[in-house]
One Martini backbone bead per residue (centre of mass of N, CA, C, O) as a GRO file, in nm:
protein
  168
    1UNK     BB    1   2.333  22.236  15.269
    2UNK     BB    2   2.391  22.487  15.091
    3UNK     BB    3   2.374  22.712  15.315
    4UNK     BB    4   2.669  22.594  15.406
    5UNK     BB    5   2.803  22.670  15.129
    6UNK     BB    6   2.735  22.935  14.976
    7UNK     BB    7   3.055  23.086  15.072
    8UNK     BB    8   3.201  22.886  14.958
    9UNK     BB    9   3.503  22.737  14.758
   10UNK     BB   10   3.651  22.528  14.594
   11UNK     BB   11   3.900  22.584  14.670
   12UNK     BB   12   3.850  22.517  15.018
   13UNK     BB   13   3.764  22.173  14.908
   14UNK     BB   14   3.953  22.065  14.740
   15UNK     BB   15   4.151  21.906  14.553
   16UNK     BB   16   4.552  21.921  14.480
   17UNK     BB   17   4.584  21.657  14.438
   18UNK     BB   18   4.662  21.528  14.108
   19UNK     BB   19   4.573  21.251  13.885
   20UNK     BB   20   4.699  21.173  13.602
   21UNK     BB   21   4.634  21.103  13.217
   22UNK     BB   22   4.737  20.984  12.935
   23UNK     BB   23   4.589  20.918  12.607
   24UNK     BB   24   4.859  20.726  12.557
   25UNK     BB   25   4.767  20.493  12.743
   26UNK     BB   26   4.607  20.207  12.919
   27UNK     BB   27   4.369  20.103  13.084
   28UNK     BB   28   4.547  19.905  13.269
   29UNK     BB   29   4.675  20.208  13.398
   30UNK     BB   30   4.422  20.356  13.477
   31UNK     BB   31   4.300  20.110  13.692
   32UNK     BB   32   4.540  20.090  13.868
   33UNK     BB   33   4.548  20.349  13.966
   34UNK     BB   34   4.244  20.409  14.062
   35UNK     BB   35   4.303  20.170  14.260
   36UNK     BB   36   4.596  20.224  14.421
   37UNK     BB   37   4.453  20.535  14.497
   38UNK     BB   38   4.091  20.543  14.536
   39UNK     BB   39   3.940  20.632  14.249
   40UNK     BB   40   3.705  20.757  14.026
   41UNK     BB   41   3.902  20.949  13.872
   42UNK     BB   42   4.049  21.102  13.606
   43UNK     BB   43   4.278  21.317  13.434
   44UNK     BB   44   4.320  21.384  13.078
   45UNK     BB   45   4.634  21.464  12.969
   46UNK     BB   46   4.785  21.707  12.708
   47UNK     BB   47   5.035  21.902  12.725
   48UNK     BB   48   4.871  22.018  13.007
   49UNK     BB   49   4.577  21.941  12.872
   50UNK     BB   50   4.234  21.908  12.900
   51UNK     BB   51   4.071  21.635  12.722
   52UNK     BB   52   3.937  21.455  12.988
   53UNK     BB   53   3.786  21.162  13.116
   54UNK     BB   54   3.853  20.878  13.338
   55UNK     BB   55   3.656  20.607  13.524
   56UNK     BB   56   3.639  20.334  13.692
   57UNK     BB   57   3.382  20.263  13.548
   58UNK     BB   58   3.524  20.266  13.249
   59UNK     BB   59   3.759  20.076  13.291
   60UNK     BB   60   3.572  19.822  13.391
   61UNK     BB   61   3.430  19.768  13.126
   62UNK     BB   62   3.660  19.666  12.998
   63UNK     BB   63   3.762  19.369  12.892
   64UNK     BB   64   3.983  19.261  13.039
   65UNK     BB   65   4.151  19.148  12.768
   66UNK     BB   66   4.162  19.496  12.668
   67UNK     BB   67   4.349  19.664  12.815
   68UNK     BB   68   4.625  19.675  12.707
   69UNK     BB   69   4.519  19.781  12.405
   70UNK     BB   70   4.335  20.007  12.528
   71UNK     BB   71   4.282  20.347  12.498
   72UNK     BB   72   4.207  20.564  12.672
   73UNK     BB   73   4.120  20.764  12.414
   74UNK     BB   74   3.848  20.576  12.378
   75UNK     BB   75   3.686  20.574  12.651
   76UNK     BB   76   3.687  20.908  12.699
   77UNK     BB   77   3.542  21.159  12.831
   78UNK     BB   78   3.549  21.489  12.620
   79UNK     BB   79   3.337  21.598  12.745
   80UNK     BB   80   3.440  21.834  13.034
   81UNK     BB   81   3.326  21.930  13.329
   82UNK     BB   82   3.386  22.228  13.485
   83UNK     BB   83   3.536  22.442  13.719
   84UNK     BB   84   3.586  22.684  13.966
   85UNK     BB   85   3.766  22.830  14.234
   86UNK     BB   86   3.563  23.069  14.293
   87UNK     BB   87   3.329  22.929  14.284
   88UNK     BB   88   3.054  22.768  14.463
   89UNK     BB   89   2.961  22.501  14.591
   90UNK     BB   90   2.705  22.481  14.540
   91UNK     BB   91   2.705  22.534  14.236
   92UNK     BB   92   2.904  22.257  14.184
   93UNK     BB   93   2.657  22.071  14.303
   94UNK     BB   94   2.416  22.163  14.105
   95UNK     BB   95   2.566  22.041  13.872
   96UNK     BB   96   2.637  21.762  13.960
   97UNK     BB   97   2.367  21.668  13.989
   98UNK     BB   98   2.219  21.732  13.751
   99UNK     BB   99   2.454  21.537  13.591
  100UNK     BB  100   2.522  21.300  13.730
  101UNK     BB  101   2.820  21.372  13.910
  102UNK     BB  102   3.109  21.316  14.112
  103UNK     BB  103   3.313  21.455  13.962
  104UNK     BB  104   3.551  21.754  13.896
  105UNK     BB  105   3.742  21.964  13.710
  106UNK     BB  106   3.979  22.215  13.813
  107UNK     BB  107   4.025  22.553  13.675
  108UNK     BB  108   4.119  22.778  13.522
  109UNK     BB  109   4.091  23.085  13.341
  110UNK     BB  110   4.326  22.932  13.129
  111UNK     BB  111   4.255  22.576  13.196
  112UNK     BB  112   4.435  22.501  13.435
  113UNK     BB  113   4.478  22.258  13.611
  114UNK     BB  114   4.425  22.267  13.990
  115UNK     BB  115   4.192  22.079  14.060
  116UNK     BB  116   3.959  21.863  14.230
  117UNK     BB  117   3.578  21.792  14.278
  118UNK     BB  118   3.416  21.569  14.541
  119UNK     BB  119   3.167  21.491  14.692
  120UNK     BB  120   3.362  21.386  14.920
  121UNK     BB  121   3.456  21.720  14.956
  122UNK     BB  122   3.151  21.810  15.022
  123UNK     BB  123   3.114  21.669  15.282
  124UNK     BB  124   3.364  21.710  15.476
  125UNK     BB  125   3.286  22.007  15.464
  126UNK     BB  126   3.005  21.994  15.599
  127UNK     BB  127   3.127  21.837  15.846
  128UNK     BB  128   3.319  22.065  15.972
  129UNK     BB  129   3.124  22.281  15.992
  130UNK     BB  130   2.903  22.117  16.193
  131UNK     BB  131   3.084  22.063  16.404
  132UNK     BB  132   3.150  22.375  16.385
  133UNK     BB  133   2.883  22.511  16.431
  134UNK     BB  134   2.860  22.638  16.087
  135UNK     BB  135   2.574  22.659  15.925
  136UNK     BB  136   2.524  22.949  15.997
  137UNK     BB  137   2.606  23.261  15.922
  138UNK     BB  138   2.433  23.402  16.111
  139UNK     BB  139   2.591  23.293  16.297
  140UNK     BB  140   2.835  23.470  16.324
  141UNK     BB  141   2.992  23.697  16.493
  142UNK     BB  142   3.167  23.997  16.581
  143UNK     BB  143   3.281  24.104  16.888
  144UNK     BB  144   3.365  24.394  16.805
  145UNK     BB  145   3.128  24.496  16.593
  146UNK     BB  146   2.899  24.226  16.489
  147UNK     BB  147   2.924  24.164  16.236
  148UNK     BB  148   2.933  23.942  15.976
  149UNK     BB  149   3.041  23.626  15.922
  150UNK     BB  150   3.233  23.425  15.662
  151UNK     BB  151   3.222  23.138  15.614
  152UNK     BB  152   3.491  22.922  15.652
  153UNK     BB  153   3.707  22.622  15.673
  154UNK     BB  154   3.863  22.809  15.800
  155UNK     BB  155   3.975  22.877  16.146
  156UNK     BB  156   3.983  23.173  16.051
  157UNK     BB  157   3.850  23.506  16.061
  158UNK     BB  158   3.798  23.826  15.896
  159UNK     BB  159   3.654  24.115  15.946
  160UNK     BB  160   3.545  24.312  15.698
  161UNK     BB  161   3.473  24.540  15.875
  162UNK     BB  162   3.753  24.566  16.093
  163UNK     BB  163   3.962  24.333  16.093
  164UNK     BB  164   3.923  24.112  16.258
  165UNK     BB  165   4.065  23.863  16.413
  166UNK     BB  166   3.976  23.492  16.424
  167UNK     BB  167   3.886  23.206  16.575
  168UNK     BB  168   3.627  22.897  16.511
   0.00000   0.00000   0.00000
């Protein structure tokens, strides 16, 4: 699998949509958020910044009759684990696994939250490139020059060497 991320960068393949939650709302609010969304996990953000992480099963462990009063910052992952939107995704593959988490928070490199990266983030886009029988890189060259071609999400690629543009 990591040769077919090889080339990918996590911007490419991240959510961009995410859903944040402050430390001073209440476990029962982040609980039901991440029903109701479909969530593994939170970022929790104050003023904007990165504070922490919140998962499904953090907020479920809490007891059913403690969750209203017991707040998001209480039982939050304080070390939160981010990648960046350039990393490669083999590489935040190889974090992700390493540490045995399923989510990580992407940021910029001034901290500010950008998108989240789900281990489903990155199966799915295993599947698009194999479908897309894109799995060697090197098997995909420019029509025009031979160049090879650098794999990506996108069905567009230019090519480095002459700047051919094609759909793949």
């Amino acid at each position: 699998m990591s040769s077919v991320l090889a080339n990918i960068t996590v911007a490419e393949v991240m959510s961009i949509v995410v859903y944040s939650i402050s430390p001073e709302k209440t476990v029962a609010e982040a609980y039901g958020l991440l029903r109701g969304k479909h969530l593994g996990g939170l970022p929790v953000l104050e003023n904007g910044n990165l504070v922490g992480i919140i998962t499904h099963n953090d907020a479920k462990g809490v007891d059913f009759n403690k969750r209203l009063k017991t707040k998001v910052k209480d039982i939050m992952t304080k070390k939160v684990v981010t990648v960046l939107p350039d990393e490669k995704v083999s590489t935040a593959l190889e974090k992700m696994t390493k540490l045995r988490i399923m989510r990580v928070p992407v940021v910029s490199s001034t901290g500010a939250l950008v998108g989240f990266l789900a281990l489903s983030d990155i199966e799915r886009a295993v599947k698009t490139l194999r479908n897309r029988k894109l799995d060697a890189p090197q098997a995909i060259k420019c029509p025009i020059c031979g160049g090879s071609l650098a794999v990506t999400i996108s069905r567009t690629v230019t090519c480095e060497h002459c700047g051919h543009v094609l759909s793949v």
